[in-house]
PyMOL commands that place a pseudoatom at each C-alpha (Angstrom):
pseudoatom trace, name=CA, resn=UNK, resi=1, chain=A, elem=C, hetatm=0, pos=[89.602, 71.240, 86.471]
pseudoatom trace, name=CA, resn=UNK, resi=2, chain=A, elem=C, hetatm=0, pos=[86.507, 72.857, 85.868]
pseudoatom trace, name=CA, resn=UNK, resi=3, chain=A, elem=C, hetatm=0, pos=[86.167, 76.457, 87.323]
pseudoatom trace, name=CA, resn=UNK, resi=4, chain=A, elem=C, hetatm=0, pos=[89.955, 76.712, 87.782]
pseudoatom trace, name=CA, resn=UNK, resi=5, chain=A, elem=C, hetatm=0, pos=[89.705, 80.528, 87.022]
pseudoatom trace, name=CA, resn=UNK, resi=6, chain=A, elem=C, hetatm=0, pos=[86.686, 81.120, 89.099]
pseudoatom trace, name=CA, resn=UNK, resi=7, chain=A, elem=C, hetatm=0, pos=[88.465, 79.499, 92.217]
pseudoatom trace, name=CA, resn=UNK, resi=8, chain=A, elem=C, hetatm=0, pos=[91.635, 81.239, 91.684]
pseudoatom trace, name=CA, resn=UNK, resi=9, chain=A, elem=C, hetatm=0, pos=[90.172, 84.624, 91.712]
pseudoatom trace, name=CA, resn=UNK, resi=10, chain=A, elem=C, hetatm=0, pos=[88.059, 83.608, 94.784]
pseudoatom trace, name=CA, resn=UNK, resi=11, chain=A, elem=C, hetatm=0, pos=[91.735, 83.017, 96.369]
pseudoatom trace, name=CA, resn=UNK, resi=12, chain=A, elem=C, hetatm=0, pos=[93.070, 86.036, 94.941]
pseudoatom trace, name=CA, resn=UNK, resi=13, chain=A, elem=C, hetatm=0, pos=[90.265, 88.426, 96.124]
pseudoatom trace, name=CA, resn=UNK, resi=14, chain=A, elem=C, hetatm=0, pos=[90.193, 87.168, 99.608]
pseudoatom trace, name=CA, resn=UNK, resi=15, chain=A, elem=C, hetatm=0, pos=[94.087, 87.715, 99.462]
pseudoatom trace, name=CA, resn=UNK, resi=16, chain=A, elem=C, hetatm=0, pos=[93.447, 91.321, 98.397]
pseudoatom trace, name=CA, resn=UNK, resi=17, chain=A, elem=C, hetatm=0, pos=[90.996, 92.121, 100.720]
pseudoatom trace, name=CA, resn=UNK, resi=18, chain=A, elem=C, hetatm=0, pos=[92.887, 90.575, 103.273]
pseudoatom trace, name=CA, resn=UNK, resi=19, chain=A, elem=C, hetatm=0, pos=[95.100, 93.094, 102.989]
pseudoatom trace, name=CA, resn=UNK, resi=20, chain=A, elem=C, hetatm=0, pos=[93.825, 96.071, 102.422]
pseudoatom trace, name=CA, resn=UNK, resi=21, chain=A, elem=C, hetatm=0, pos=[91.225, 94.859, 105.652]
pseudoatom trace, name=CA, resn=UNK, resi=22, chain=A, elem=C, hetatm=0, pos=[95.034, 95.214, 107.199]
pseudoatom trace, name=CA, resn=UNK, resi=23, chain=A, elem=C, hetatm=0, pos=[96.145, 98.463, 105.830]
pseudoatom trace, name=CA, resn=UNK, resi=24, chain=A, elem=C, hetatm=0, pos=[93.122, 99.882, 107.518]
pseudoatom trace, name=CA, resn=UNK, resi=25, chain=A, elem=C, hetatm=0, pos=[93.602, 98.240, 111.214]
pseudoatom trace, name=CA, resn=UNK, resi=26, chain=A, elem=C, hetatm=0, pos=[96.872, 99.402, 111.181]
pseudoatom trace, name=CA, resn=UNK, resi=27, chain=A, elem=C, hetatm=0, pos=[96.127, 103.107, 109.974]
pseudoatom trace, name=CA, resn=UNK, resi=28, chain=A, elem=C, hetatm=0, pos=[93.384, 103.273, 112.436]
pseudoatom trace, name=CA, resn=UNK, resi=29, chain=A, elem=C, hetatm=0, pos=[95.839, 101.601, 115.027]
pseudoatom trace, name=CA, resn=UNK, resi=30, chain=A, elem=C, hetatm=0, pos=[99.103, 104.000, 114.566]
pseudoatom trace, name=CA, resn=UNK, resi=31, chain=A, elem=C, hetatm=0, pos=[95.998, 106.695, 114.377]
pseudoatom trace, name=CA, resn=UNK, resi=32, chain=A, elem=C, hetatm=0, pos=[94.721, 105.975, 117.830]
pseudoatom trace, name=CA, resn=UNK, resi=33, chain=A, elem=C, hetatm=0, pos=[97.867, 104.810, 119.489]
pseudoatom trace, name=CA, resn=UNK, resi=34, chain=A, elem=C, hetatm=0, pos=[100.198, 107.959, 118.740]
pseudoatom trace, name=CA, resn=UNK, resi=35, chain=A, elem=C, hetatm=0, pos=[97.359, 110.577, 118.748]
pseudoatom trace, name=CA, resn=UNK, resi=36, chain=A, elem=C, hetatm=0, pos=[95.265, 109.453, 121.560]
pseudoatom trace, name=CA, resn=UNK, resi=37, chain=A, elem=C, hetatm=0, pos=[98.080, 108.240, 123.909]
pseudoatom trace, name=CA, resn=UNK, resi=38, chain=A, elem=C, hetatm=0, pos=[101.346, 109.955, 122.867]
pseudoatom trace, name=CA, resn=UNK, resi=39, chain=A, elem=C, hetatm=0, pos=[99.914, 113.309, 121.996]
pseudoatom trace, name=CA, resn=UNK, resi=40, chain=A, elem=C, hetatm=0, pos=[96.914, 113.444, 124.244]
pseudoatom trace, name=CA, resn=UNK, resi=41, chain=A, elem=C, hetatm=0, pos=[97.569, 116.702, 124.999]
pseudoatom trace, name=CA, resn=UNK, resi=42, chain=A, elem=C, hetatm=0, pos=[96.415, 118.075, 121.991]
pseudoatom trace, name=CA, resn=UNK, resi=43, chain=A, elem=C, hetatm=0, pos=[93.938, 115.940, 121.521]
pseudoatom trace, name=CA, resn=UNK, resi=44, chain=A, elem=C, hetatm=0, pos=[90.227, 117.556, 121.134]
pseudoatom trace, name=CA, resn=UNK, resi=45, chain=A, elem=C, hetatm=0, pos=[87.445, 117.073, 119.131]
pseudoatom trace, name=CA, resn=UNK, resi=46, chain=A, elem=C, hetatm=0, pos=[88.618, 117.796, 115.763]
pseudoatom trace, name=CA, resn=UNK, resi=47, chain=A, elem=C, hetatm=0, pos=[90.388, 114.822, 116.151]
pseudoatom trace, name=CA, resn=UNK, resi=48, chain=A, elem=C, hetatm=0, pos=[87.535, 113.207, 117.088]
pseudoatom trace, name=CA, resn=UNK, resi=49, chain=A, elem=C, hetatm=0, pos=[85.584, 114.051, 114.327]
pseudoatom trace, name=CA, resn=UNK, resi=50, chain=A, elem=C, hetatm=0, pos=[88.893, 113.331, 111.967]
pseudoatom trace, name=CA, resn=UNK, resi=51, chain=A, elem=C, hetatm=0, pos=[88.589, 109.615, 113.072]
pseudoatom trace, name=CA, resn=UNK, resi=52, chain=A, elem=C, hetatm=0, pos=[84.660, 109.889, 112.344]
pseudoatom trace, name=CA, resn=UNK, resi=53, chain=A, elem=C, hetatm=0, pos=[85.575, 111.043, 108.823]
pseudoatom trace, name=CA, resn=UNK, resi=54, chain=A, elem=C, hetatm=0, pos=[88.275, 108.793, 108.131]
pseudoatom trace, name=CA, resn=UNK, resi=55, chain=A, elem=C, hetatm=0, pos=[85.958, 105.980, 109.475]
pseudoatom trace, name=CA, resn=UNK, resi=56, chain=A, elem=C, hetatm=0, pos=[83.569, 106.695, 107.085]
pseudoatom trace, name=CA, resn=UNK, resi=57, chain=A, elem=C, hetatm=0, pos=[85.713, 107.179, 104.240]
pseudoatom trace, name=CA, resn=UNK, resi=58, chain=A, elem=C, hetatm=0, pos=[87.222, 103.090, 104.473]
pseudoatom trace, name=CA, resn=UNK, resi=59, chain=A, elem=C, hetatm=0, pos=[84.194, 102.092, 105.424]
pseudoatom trace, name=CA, resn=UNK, resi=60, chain=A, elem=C, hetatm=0, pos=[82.253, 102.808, 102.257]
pseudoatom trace, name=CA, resn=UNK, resi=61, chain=A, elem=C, hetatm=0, pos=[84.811, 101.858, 99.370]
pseudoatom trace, name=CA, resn=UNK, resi=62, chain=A, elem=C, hetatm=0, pos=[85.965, 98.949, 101.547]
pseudoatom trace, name=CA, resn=UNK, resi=63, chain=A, elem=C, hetatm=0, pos=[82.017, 97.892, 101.396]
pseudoatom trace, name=CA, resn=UNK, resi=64, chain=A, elem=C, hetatm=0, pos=[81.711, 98.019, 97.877]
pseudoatom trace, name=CA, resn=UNK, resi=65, chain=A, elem=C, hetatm=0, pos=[84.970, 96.421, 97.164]
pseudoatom trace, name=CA, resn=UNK, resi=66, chain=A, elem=C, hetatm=0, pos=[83.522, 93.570, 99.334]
pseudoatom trace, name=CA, resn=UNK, resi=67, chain=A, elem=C, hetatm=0, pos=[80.258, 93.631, 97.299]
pseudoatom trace, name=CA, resn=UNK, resi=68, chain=A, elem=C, hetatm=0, pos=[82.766, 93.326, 94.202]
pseudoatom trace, name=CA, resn=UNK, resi=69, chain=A, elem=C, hetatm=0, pos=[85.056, 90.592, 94.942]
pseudoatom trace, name=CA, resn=UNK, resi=70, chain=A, elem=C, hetatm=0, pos=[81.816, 88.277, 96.294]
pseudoatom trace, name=CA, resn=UNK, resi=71, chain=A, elem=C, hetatm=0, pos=[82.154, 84.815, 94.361]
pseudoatom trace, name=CA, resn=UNK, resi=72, chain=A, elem=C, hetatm=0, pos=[78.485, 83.530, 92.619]
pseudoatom trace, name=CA, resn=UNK, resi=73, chain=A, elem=C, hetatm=0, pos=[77.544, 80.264, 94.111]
pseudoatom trace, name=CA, resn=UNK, resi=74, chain=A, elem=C, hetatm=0, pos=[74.951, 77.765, 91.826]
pseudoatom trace, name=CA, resn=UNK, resi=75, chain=A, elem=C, hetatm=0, pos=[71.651, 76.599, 94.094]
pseudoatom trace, name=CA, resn=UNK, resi=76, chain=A, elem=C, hetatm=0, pos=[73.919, 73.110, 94.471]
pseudoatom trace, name=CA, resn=UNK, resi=77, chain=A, elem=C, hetatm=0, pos=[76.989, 74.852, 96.126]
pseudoatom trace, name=CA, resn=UNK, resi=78, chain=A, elem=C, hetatm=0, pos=[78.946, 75.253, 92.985]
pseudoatom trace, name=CA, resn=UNK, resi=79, chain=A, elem=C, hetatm=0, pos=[81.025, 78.006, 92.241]
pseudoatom trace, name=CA, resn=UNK, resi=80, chain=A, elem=C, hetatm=0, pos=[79.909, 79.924, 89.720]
pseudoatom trace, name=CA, resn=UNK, resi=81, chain=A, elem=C, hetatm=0, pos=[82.143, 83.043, 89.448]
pseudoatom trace, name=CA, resn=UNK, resi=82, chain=A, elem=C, hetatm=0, pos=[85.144, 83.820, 91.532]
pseudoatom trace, name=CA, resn=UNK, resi=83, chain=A, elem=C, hetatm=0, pos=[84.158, 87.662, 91.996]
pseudoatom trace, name=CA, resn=UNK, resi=84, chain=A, elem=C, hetatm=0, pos=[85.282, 90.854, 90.066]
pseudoatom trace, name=CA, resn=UNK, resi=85, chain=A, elem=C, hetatm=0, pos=[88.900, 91.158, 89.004]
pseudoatom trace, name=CA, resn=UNK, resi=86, chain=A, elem=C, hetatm=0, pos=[90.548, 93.664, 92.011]
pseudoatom trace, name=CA, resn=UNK, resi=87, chain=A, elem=C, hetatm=0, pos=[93.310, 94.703, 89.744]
pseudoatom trace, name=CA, resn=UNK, resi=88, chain=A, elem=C, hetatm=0, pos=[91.462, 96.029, 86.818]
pseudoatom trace, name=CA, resn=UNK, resi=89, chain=A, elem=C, hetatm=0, pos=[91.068, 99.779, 86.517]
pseudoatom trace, name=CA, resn=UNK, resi=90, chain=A, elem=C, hetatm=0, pos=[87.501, 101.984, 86.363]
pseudoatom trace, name=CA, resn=UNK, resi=91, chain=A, elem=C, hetatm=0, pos=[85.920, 102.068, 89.854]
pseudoatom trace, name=CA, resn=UNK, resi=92, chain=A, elem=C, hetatm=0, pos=[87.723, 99.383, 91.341]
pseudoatom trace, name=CA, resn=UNK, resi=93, chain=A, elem=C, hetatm=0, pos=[90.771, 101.686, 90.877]
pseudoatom trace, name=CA, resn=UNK, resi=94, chain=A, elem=C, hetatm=0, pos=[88.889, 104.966, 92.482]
pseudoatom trace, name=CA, resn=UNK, resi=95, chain=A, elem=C, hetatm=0, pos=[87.481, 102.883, 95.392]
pseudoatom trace, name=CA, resn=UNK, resi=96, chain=A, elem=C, hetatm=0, pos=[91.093, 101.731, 95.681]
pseudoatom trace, name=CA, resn=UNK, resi=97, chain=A, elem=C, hetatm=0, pos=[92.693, 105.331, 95.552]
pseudoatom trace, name=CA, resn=UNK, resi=98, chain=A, elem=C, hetatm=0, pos=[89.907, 106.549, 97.731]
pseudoatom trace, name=CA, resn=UNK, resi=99, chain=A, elem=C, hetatm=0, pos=[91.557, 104.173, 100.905]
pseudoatom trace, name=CA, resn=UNK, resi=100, chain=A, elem=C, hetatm=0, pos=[94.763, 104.560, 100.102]
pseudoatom trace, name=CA, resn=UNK, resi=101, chain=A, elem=C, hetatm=0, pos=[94.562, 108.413, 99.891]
pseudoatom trace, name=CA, resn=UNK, resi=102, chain=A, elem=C, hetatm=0, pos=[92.437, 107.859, 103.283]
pseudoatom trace, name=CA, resn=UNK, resi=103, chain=A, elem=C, hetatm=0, pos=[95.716, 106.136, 104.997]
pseudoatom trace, name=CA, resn=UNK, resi=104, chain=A, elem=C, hetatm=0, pos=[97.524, 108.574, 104.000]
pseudoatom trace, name=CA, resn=UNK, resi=105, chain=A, elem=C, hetatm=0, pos=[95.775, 111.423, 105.320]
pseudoatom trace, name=CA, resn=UNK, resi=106, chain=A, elem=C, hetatm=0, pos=[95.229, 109.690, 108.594]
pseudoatom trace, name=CA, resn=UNK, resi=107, chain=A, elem=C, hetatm=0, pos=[98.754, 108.733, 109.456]
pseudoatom trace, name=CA, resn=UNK, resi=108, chain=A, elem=C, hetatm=0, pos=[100.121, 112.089, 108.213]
pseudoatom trace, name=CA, resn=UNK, resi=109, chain=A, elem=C, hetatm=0, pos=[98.094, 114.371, 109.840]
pseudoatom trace, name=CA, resn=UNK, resi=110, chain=A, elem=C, hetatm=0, pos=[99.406, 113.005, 112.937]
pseudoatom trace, name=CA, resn=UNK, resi=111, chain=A, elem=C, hetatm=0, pos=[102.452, 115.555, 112.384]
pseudoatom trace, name=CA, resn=UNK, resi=112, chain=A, elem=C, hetatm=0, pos=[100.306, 117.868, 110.568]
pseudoatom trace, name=CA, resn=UNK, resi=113, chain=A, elem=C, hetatm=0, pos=[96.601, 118.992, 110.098]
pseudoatom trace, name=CA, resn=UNK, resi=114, chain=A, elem=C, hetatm=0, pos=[97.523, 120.811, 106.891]
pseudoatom trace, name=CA, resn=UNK, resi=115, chain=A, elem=C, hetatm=0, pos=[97.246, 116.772, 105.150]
pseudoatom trace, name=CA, resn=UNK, resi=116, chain=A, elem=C, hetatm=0, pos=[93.790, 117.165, 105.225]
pseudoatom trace, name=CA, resn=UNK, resi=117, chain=A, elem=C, hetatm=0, pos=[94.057, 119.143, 102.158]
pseudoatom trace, name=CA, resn=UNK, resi=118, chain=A, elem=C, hetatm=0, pos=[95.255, 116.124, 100.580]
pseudoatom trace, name=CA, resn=UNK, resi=119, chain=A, elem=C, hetatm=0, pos=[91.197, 114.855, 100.800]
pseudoatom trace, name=CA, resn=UNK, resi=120, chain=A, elem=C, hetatm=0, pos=[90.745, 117.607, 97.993]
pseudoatom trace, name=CA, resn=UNK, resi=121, chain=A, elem=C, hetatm=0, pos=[91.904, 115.559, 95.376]
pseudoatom trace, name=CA, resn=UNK, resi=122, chain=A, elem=C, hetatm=0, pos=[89.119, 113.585, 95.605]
pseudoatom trace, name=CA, resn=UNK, resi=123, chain=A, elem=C, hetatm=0, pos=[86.613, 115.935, 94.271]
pseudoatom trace, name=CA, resn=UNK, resi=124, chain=A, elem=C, hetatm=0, pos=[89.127, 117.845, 92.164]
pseudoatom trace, name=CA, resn=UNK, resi=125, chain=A, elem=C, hetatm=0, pos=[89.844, 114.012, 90.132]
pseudoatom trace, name=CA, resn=UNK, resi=126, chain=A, elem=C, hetatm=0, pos=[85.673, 113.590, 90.298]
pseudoatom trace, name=CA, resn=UNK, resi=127, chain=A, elem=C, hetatm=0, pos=[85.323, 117.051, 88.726]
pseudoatom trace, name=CA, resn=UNK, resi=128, chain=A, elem=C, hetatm=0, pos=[88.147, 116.661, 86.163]
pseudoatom trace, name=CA, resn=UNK, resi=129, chain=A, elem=C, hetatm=0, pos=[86.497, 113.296, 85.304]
pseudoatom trace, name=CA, resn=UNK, resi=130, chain=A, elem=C, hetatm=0, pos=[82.801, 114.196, 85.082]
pseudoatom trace, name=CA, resn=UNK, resi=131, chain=A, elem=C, hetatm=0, pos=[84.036, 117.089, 83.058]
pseudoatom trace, name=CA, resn=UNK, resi=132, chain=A, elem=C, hetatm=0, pos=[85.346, 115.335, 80.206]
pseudoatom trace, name=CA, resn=UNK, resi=133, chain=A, elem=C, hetatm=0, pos=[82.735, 113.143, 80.582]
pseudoatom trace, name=CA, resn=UNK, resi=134, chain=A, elem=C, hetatm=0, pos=[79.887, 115.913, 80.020]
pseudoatom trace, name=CA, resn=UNK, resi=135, chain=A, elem=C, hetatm=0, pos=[82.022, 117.867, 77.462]
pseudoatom trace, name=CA, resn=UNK, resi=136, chain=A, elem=C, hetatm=0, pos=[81.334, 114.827, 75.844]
pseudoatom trace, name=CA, resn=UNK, resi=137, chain=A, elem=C, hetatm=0, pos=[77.679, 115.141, 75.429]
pseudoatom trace, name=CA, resn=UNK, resi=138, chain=A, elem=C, hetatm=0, pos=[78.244, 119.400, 74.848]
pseudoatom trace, name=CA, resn=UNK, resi=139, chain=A, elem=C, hetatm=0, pos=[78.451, 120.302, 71.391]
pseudoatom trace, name=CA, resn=UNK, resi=140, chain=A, elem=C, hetatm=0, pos=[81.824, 121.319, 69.402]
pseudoatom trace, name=CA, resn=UNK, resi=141, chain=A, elem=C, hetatm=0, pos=[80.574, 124.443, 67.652]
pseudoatom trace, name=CA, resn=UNK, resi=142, chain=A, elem=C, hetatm=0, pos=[82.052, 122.982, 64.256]
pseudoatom trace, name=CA, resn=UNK, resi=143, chain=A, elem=C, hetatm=0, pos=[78.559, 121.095, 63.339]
pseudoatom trace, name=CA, resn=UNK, resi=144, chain=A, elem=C, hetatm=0, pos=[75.626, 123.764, 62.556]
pseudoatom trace, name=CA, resn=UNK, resi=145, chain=A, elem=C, hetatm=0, pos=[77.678, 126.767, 63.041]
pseudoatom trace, name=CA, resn=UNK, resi=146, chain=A, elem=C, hetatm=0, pos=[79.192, 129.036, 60.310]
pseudoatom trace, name=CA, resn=UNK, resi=147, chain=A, elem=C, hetatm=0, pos=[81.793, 128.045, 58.069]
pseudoatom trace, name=CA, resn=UNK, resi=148, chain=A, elem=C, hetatm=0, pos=[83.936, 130.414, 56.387]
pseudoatom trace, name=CA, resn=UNK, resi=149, chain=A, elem=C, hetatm=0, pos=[85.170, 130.710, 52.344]
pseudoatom trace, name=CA, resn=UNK, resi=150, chain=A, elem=C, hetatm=0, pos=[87.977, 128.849, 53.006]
pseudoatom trace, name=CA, resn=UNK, resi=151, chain=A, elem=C, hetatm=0, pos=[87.082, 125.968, 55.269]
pseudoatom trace, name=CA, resn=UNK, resi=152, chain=A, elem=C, hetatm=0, pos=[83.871, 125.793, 52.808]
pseudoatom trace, name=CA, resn=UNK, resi=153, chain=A, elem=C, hetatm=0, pos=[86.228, 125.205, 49.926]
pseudoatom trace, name=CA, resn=UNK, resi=154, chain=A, elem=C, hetatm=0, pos=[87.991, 122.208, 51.653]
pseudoatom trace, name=CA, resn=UNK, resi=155, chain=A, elem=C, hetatm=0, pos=[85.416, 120.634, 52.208]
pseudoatom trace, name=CA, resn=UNK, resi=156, chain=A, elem=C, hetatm=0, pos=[84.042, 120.320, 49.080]
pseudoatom trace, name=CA, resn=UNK, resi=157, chain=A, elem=C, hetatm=0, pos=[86.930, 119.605, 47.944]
pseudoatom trace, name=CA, resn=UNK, resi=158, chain=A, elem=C, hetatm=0, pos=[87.325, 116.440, 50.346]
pseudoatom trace, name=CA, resn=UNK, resi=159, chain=A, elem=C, hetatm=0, pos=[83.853, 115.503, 49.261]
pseudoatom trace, name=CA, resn=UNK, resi=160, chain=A, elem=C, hetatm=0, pos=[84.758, 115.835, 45.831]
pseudoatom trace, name=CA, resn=UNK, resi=161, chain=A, elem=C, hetatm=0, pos=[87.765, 113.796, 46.070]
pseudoatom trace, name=CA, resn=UNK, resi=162, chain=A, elem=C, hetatm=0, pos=[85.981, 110.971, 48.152]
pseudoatom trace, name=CA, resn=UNK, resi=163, chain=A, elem=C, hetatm=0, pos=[83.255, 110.825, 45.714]
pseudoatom trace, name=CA, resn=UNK, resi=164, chain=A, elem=C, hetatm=0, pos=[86.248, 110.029, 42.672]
pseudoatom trace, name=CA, resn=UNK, resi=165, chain=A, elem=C, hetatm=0, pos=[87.078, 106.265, 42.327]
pseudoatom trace, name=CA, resn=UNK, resi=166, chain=A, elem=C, hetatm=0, pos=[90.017, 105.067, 43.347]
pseudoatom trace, name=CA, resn=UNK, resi=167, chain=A, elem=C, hetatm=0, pos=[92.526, 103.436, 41.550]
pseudoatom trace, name=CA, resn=UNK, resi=168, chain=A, elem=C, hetatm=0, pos=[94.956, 101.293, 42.321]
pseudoatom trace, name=CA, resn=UNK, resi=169, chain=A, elem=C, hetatm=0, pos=[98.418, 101.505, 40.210]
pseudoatom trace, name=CA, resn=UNK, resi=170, chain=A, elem=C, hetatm=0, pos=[100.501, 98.447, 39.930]
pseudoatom trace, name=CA, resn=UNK, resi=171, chain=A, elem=C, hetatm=0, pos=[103.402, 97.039, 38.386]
pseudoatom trace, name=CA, resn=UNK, resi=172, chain=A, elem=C, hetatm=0, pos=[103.937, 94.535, 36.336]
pseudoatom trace, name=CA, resn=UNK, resi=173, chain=A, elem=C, hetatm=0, pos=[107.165, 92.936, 35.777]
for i in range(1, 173): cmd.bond("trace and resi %d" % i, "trace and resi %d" % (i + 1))
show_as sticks, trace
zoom trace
């Protein structure tokens, strides 16, 4: 019974990857098959490079989800750790939206190359993201700056009242 956790999260990883391993294959596939083939025609080397891109863009998350859901082995072949949790949130989640917003893009801009736009919200989420993240670290303007008569007064009058004991009230019956 011992590392029942750890061996069901091996299971479920491989599962997951599994199938998002699949979700690619068959993007790619449709990708090739009704572009190359069906609309050779217009095929030319935007379309080439479109495959490039959208190469590159499942092969990186799809790496470091690998990296991620990689069990820890002991030196004697036991299993130590079944791998990162796939359905938690934070960059598991972006690496996730990252291929899925890649299939997308790739099977729809077979009827259109206007879904390529779709790729910009990427870096608009990134930017929205690292913007709250460094307003963070900007300050406020409400410590060190002025303070008028009136926000002066409540303070002090805050600080006043903290600074009172307090008392309870109870009744007794």
């Amino acid at each position: 019974m011992a590392n029942q956790g750890a061996k069901k999260r091996k299971e479920e990883n491989a599962r997951h990857m599994a199938n998002i391993r699949r979700l690619i294959v068959a993007c790619n596939v449709i990708y090739v098959v009704v572009r190359m083939l069906i609309f050779h025609s217009t095929f030319t080397w935007k379309n080439w490079v479109a495959l490039l891109l959208t190469s590159v863009a499942y092969y990186i998350p799809y790496q470091q989800l690998a990296q991620m859901a990689n069990p820890t082995y002991a030196d004697n072949g036991e299993l130590l750790d079944g791998g990162f949790d796939m359905t938690t949130g934070g960059v598991c989640g972006y690496l996730h939206d990252v291929i899925y917003i890649t299939s997308f893009v790739q099977v729809m801009s077979i009827i259109s190359g206007k879904f390529w736009y779709t790729y910009l919200v990427i870096p608009a989420f990134g930017g929205y993201k690292s913007f709250g993240f460094i307003k963070g670290f900007m300050s406020q303007g409400s410590e060190g700056g002025i303070e008028d008569e009136k926000t002066r007064k409540k303070r002090e009058k805050m600080e006043k009242k903290a600074s009172r004991g307090q008392f309870v009230k109870s009744r007794n019956r």
